[in-house]
Short mmCIF file of the C-alpha atoms (twelve columns), coordinates in Angstrom:
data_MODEL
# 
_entry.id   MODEL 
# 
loop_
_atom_site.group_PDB 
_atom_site.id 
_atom_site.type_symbol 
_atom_site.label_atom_id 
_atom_site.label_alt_id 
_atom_site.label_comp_id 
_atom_site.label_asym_id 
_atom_site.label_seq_id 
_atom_site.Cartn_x 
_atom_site.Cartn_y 
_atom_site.Cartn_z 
_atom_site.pdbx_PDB_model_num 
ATOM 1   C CA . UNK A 1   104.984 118.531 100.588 1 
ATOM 2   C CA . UNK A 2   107.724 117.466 103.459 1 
ATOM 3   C CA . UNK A 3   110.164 117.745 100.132 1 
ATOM 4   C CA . UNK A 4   109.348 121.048 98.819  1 
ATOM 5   C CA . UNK A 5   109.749 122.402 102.481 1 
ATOM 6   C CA . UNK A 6   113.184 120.734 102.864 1 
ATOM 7   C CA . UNK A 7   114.064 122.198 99.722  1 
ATOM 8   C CA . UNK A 8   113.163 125.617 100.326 1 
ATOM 9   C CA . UNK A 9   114.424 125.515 103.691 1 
ATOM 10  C CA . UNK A 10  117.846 124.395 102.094 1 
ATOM 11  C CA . UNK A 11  117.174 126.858 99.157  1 
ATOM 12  C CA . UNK A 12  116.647 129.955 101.875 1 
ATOM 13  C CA . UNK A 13  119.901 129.255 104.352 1 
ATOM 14  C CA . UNK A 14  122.066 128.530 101.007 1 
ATOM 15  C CA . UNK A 15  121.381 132.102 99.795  1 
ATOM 16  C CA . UNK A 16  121.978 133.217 103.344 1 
ATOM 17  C CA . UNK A 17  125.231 131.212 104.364 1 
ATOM 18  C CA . UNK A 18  126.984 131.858 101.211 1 
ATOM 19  C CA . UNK A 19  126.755 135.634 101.138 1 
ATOM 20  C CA . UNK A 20  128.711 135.539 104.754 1 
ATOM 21  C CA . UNK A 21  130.878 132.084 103.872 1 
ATOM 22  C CA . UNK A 22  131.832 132.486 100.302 1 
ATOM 23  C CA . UNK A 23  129.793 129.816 99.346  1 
ATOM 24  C CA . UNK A 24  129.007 129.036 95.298  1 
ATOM 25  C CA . UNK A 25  126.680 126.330 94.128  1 
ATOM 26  C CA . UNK A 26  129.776 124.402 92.739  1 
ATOM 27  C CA . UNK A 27  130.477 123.639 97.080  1 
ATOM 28  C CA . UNK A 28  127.205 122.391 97.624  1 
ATOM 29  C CA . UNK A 29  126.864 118.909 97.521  1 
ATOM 30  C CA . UNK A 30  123.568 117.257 95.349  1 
ATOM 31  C CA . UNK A 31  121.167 116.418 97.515  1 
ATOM 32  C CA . UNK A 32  120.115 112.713 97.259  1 
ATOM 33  C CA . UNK A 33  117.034 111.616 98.851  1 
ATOM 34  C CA . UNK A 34  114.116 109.076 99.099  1 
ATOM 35  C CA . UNK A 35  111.477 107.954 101.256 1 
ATOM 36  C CA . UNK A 36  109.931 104.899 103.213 1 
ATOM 37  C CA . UNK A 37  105.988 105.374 103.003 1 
ATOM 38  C CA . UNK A 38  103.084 103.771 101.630 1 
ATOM 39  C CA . UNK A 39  103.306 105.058 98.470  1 
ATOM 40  C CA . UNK A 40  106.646 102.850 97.789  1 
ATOM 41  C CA . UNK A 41  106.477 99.384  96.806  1 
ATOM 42  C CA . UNK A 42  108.195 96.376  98.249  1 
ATOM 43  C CA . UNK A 43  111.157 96.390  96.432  1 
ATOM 44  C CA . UNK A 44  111.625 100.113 96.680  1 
ATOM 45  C CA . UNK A 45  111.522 99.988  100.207 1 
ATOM 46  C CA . UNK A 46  113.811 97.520  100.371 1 
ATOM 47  C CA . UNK A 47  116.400 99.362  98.068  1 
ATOM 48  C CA . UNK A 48  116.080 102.685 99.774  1 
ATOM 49  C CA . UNK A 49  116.864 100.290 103.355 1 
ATOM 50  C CA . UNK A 50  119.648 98.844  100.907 1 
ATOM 51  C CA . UNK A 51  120.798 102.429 100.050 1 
ATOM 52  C CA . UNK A 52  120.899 104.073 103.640 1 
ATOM 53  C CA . UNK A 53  123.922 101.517 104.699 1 
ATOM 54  C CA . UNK A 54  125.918 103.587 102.906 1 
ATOM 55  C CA . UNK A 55  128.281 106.447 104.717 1 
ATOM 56  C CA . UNK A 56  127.802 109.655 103.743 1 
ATOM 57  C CA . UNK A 57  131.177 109.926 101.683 1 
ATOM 58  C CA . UNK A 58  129.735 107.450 99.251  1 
ATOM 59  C CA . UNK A 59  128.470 107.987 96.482  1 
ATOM 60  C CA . UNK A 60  124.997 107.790 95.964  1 
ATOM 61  C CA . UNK A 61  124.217 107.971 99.529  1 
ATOM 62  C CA . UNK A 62  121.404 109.714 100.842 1 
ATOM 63  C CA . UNK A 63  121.052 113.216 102.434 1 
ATOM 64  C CA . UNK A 64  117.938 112.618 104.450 1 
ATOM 65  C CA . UNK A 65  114.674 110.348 104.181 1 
ATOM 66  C CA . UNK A 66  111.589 111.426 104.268 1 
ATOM 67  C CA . UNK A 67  109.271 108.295 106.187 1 
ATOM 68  C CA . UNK A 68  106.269 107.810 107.629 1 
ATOM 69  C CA . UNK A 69  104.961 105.701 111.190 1 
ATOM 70  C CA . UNK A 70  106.630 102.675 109.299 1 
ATOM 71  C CA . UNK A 71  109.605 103.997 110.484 1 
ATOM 72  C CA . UNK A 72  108.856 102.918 113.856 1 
ATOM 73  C CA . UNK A 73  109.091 99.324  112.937 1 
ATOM 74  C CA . UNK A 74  111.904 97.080  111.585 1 
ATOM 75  C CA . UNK A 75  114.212 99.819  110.944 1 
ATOM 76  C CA . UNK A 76  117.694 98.992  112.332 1 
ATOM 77  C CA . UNK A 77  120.265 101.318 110.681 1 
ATOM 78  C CA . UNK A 78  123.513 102.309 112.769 1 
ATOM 79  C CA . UNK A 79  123.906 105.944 110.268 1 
ATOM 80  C CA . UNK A 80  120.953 107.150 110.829 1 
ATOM 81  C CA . UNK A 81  121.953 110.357 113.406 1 
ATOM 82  C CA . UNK A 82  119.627 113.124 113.072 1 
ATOM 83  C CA . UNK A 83  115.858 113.036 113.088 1 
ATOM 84  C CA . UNK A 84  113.106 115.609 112.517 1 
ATOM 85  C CA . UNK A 85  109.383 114.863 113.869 1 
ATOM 86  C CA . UNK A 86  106.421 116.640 112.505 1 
ATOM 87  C CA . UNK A 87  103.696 117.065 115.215 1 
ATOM 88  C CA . UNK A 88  103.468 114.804 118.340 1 
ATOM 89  C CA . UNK A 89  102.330 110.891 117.320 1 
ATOM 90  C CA . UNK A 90  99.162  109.882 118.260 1 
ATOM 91  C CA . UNK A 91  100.593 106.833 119.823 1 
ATOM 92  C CA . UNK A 92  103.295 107.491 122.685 1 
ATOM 93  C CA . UNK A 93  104.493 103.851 121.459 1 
ATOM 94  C CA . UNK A 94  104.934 104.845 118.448 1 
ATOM 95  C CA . UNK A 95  107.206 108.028 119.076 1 
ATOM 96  C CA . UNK A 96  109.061 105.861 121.209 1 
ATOM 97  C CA . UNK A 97  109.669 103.341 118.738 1 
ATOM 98  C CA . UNK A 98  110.556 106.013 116.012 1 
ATOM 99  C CA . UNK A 99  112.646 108.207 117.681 1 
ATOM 100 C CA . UNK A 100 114.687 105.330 118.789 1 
ATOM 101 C CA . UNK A 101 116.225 104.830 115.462 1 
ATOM 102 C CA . UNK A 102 118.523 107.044 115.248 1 
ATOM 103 C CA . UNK A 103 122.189 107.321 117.254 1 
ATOM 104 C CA . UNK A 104 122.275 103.411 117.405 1 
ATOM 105 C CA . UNK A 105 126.361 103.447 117.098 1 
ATOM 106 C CA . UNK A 106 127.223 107.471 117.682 1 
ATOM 107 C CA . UNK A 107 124.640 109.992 119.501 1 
ATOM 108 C CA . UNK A 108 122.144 110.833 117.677 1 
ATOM 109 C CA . UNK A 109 119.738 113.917 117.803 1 
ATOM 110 C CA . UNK A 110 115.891 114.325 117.586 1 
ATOM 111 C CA . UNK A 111 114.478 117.397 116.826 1 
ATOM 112 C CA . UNK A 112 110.675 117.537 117.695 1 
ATOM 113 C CA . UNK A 113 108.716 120.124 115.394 1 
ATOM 114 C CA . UNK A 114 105.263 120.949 117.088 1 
ATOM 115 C CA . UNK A 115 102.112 122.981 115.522 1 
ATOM 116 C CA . UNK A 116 100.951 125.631 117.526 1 
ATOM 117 C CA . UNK A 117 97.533  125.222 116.567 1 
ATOM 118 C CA . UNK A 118 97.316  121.887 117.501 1 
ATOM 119 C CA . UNK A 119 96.334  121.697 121.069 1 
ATOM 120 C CA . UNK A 120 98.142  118.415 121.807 1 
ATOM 121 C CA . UNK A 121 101.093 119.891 119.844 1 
ATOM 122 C CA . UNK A 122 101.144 122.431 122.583 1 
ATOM 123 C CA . UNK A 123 100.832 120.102 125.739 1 
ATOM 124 C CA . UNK A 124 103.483 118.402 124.930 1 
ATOM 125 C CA . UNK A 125 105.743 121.024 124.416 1 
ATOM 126 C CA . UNK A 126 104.654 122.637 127.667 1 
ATOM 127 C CA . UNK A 127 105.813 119.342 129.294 1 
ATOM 128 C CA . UNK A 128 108.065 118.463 127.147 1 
ATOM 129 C CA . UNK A 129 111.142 117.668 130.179 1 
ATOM 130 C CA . UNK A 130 108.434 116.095 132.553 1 
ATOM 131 C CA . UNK A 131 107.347 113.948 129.686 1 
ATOM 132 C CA . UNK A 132 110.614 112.586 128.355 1 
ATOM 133 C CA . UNK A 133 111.699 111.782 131.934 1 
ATOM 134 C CA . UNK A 134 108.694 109.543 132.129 1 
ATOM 135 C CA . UNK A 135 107.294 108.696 128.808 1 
ATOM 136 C CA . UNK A 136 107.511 104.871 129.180 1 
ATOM 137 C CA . UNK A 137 104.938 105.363 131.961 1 
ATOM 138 C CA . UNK A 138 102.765 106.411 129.200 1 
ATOM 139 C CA . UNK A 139 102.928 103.674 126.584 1 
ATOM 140 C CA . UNK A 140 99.455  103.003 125.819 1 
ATOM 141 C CA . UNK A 141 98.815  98.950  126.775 1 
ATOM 142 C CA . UNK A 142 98.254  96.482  123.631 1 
ATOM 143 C CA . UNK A 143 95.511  93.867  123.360 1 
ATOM 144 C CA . UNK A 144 96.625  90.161  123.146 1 
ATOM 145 C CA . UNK A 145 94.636  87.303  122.739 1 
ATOM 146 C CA . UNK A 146 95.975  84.982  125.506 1 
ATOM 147 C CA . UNK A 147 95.636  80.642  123.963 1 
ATOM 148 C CA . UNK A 148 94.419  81.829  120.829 1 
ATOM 149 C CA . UNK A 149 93.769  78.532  118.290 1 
ATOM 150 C CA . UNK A 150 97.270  79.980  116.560 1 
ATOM 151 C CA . UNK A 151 99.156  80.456  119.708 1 
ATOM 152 C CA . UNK A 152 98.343  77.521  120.993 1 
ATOM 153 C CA . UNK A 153 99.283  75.400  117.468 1 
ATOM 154 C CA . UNK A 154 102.495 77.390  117.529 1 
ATOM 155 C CA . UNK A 155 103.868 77.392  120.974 1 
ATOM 156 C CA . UNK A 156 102.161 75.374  123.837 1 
ATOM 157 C CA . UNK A 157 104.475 72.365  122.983 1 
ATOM 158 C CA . UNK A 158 107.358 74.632  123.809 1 
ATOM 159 C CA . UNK A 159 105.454 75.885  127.492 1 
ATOM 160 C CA . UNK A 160 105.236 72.017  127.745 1 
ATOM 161 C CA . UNK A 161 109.236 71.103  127.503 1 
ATOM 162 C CA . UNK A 162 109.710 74.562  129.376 1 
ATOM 163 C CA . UNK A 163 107.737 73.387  132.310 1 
ATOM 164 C CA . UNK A 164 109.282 69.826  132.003 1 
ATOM 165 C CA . UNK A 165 112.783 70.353  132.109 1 
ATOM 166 C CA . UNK A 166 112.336 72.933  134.981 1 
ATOM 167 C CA . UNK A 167 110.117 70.713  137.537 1 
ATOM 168 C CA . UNK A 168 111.081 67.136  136.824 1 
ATOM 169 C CA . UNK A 169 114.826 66.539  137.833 1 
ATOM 170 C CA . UNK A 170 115.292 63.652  136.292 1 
ATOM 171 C CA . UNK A 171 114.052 64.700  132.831 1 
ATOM 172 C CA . UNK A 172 116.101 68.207  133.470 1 
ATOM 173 C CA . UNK A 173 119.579 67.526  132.135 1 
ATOM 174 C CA . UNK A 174 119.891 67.878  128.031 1 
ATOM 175 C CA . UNK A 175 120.657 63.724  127.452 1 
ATOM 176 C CA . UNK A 176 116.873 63.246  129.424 1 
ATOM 177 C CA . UNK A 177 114.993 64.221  126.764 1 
ATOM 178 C CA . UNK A 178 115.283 60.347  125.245 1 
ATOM 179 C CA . UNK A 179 113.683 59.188  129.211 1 
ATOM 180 C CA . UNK A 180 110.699 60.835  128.549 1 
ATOM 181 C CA . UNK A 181 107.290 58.753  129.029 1 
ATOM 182 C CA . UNK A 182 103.900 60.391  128.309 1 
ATOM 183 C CA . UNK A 183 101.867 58.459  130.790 1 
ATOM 184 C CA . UNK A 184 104.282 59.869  133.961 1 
ATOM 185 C CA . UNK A 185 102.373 61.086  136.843 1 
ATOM 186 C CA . UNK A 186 104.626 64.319  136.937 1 
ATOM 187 C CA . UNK A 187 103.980 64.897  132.991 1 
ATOM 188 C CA . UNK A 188 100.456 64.529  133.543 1 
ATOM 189 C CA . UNK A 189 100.069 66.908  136.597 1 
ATOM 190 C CA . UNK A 190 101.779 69.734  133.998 1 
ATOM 191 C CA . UNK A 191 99.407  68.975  131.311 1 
ATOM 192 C CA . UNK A 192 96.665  69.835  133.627 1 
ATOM 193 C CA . UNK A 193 97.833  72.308  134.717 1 
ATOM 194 C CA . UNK A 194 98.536  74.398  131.626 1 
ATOM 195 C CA . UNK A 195 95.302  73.288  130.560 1 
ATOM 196 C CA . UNK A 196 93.295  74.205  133.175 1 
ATOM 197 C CA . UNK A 197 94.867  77.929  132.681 1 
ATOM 198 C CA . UNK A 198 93.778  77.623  129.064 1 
ATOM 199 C CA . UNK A 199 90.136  76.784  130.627 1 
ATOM 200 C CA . UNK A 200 90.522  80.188  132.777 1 
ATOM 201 C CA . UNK A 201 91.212  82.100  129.957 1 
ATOM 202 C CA . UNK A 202 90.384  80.532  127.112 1 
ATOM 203 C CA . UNK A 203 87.400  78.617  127.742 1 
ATOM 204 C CA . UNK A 204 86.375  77.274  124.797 1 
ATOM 205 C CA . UNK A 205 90.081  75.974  123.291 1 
ATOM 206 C CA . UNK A 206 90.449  73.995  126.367 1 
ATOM 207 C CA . UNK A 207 89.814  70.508  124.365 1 
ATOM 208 C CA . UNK A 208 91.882  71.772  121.329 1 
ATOM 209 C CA . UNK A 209 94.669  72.607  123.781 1 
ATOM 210 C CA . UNK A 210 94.644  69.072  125.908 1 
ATOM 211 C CA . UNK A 211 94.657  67.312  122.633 1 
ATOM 212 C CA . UNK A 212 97.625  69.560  121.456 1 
ATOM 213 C CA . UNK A 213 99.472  68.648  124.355 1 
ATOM 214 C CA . UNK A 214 98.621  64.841  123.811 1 
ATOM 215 C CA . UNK A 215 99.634  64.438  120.137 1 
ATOM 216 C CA . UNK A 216 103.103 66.021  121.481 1 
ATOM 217 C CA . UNK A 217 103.089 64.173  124.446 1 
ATOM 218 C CA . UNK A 218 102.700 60.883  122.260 1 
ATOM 219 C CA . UNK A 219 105.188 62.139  119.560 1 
ATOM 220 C CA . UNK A 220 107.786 62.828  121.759 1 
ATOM 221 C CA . UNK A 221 107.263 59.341  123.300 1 
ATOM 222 C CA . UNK A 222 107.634 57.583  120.218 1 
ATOM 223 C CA . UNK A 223 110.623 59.479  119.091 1 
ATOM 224 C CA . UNK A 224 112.272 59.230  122.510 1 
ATOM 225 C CA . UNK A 225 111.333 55.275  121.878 1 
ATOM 226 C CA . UNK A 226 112.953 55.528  118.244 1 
ATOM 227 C CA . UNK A 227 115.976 57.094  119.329 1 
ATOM 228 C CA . UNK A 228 116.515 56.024  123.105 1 
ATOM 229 C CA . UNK A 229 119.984 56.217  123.307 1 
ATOM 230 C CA . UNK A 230 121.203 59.206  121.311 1 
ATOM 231 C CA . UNK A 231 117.722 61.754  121.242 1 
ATOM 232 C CA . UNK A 232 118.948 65.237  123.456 1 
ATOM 233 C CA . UNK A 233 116.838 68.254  123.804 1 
ATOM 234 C CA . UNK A 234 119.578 70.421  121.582 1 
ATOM 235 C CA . UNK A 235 122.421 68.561  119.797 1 
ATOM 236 C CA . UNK A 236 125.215 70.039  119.094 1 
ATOM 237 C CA . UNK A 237 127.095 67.106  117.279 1 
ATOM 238 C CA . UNK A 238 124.632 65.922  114.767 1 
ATOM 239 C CA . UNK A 239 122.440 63.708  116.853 1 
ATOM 240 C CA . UNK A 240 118.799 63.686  117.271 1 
ATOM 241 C CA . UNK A 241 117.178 67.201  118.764 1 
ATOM 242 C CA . UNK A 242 113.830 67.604  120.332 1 
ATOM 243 C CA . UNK A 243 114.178 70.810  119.935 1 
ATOM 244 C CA . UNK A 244 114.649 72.980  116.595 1 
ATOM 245 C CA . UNK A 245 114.672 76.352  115.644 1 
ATOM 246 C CA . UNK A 246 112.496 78.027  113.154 1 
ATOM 247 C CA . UNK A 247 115.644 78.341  110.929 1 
ATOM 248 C CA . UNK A 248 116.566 74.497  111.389 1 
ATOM 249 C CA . UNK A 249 114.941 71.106  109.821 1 
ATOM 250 C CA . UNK A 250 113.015 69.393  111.930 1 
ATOM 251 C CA . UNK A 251 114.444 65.749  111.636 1 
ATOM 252 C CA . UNK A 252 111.881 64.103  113.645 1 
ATOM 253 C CA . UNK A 253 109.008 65.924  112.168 1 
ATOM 254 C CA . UNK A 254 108.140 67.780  115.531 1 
ATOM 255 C CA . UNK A 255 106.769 71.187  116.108 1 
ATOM 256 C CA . UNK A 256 109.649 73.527  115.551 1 
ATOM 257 C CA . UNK A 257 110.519 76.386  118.113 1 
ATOM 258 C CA . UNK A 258 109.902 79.801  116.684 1 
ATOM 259 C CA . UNK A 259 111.457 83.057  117.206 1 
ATOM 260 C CA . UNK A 260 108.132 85.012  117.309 1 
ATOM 261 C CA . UNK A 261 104.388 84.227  117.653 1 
ATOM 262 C CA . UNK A 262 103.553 87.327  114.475 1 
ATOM 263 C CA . UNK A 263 101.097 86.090  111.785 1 
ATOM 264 C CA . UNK A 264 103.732 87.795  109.340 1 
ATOM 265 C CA . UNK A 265 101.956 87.155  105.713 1 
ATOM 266 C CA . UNK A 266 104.499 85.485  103.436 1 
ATOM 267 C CA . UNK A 267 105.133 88.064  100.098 1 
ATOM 268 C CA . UNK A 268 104.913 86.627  96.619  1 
ATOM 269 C CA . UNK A 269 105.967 87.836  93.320  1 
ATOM 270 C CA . UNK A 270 103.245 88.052  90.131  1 
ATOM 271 C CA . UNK A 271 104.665 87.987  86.749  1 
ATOM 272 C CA . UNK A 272 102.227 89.736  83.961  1 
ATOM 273 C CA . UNK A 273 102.925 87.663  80.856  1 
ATOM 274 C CA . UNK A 274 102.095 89.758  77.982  1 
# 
């Protein structure tokens, strides 16, 4: 539908414009287009994404884009300049997040289309200055799930070095990582503490998350042990790290440090053999 209207729209101000410009069909540029919605599969998404890199002087760029609220997400495109939104979002987030995509490297526009027989449509265009003055004061708050059994698998060992290296001065400096003992008074006080904030919240992962922070504790010791004269928190020479990042191998077979807590579903390809 959002096609046929674009079309018409283009087909109505051609016929206008060229009467008064000397325009002929042979100066108007074919429009290419495509869209990011549901309806599109994996790979076309990804070779639309592919396709919209391209400046407008080359060829087979595209003219505009029709998308959905999946536009608000994981969309990071420096062309992208001018933006039209039908009706007002439900989410306030979600606008934000959208609108935001465009004029990432030169200003961008948004153009905000409402209904006027939508009464929400209307509200916000009646406050439409007052509200984008102030609309961060109205993203809606999100629902976490504080020491969760997967947050706590994925990221308590890294609260644990956080807390370490920031309170105990003598395991502080990048070469102490190798000093570290699991049975230290000051290491124990922080495991207590963080899991006596899991028992707060979290009530019933307090065991899982005290023998979480034991197995580390105990791995750590035994690597520091292993290695006690070259193991660092982050190497930057080739020696043995504590600490590695999601993109890294984990030499020492210890929890890695990830970029993001997101349970992001890992994509697989299915061949029909016929």
């Amino acid at each position: 539908m959002s096609n046929c209207l674009i079309r018409n729209l283009v087909a109505r101000t051609f016929r206008r414009e060229s009467e008064q410009y000397q325009i002929t069909p042979a100066d108007v540029r074919v429009f290419e287009h495509s869209e990011l919605t549901s309806r599109k599969s994996s790979k076309e998404i990804k070779d639309t994404l592919d396709q919209l890199t391209l400046r407008y002087s080359e060829s087979g760029s595209y003219s505009y884009v029709l998308a959905s609220n999946m536009l608000s997400v994981g969309i990071d495109i420096d062309r992208l300049g001018v933006m039209t939104v039908y009706n007002q979002p439900k989410s306030n987030a979600e606008y934000i997040q959208a609108t935001s995509r465009v004029g990432r490297r030169n200003p961008g526009i948004v153009l905000a289309m409402y209904n006027n027989m939508r009464s929400r449509d209307k509200s916000h265009y009646e406050q439409f200055g007052y509200y984008h003055k102030s609309f961060y004061r109205y993203v809606e708050a999100t629902s976490v799930t504080p020491f969760s059994l997967r947050a706590i698998e994925k990221a308590l060992h890294c609260i644990f070095v956080s807390m370490i290296r920031l309170t105990i001065p003598f395991l502080s400096a990048n070469e102490s990582a190798r000093d570290f003992q699991a049975d230290l008074d000051e290491v124990t006080e922080i495991r207590d503490y963080i899991v006596k904030r899991v028992k707060e919240i979290m009530p019933k992962h307090e065991n899982f998350a005290a023998e979480t922070l034991r197995n580390f504790a105990r791995d750590w010791e035994d690597v520091a042990s292993e290695n006690s004269n070259t193991l660092c928190y982050k190497s930057y020479n080739g020696l043995p790290s504590l600490l590695s990042s999601a993109e890294e191998d984990s030499k020492l077979g210890l929890p890695k440090i990830l970029n993001s807590l997101r349970n992001v579903d890992p994509t697989v390809n299915i061949f029909f053999r016929r």
